[in-house]
C-alpha positions, 0 to 999 in steps of 0.5 A, a space after each residue: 800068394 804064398 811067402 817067397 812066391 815070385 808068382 804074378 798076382 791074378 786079377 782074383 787076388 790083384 785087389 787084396 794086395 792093392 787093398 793092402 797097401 792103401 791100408 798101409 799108405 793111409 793107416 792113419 787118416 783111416 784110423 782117424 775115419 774109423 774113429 769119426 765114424 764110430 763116435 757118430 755112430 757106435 757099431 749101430 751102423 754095423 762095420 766099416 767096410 770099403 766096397 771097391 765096386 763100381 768104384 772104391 767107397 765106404 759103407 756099412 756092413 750091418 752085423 746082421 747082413 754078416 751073419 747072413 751071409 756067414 749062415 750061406 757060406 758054411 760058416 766060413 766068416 765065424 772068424 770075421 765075425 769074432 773078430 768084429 765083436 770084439 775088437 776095441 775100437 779105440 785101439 785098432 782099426 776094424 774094416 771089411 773089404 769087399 771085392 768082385 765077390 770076395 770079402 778081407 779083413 782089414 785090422 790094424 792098431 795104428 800108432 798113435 791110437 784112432 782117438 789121437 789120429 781123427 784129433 792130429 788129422 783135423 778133418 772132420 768125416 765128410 772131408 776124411 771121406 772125399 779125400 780117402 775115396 780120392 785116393 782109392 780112385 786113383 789106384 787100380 784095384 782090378 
């Protein structure tokens, strides 16, 4: 949609906006779930992604399957992919969005920082998970 633009949203981008504002509603319980995830795991699962078919969940977005995909797509994800090799996970928050074909970049430096999130949140992943997919299930993505 472009700035100043009092267009509709179309059912291709209707997703992306909706995305958007559950990041932007759940910036810090996702930042205390990406920290979770990634001291249990590092970056050895690959990134966080929220795939919103058949129903919102997370993933993980192996860096290989990336680049794969990056290699059939022209090379048009070399942007994603610097930016999920070098983002500092303990200052912001790094997610692929994946929906009816289409991926998005989901970065954010969340205040306070992800470590000091996942501690003041006080759930541990499971729960952070449950109540995240909830909340994504509730919203109308498509």
């Amino acid at each position: 949609m472009m700035f100043g633009s009092s267009q509709p949203e179309t059912g291709n981008s209707k997703w992306r906006g909706q995305l958007d504002r559950f990041v932007k509603e759940n910036q810090r319980d996702l930042a205390a779930l990406f920290w979770g995830l990634w001291l249990e795991n590092g970056n050895s699962q690959g990134t966080v992604g929220i795939d919103l078919q058949p129903t919102p969940h997370f993933i993980y977005c192996p860096q290989g399957a990336i680049e794969d995909l990056n290699n059939k797509v022209d090379n048009r994800l070399q942007e994603i992919l610097g930016i999920v090799d070098h983002h500092k996970p303990e200052m912001e928050v790094v997610m692929i969005g994946i929906g009816k074909g289409e991926l998005k970049l989901i970065q954010f430096a969340p205040e306070p920082l992800p470590p000091v999130c996942f501690e003041e949140v006080g759930k541990d992943i499971n729960e952070l998970l449950d109540l995240l997919e909830g909340r994504m299930s509730q919203m109308e993505f498509f």
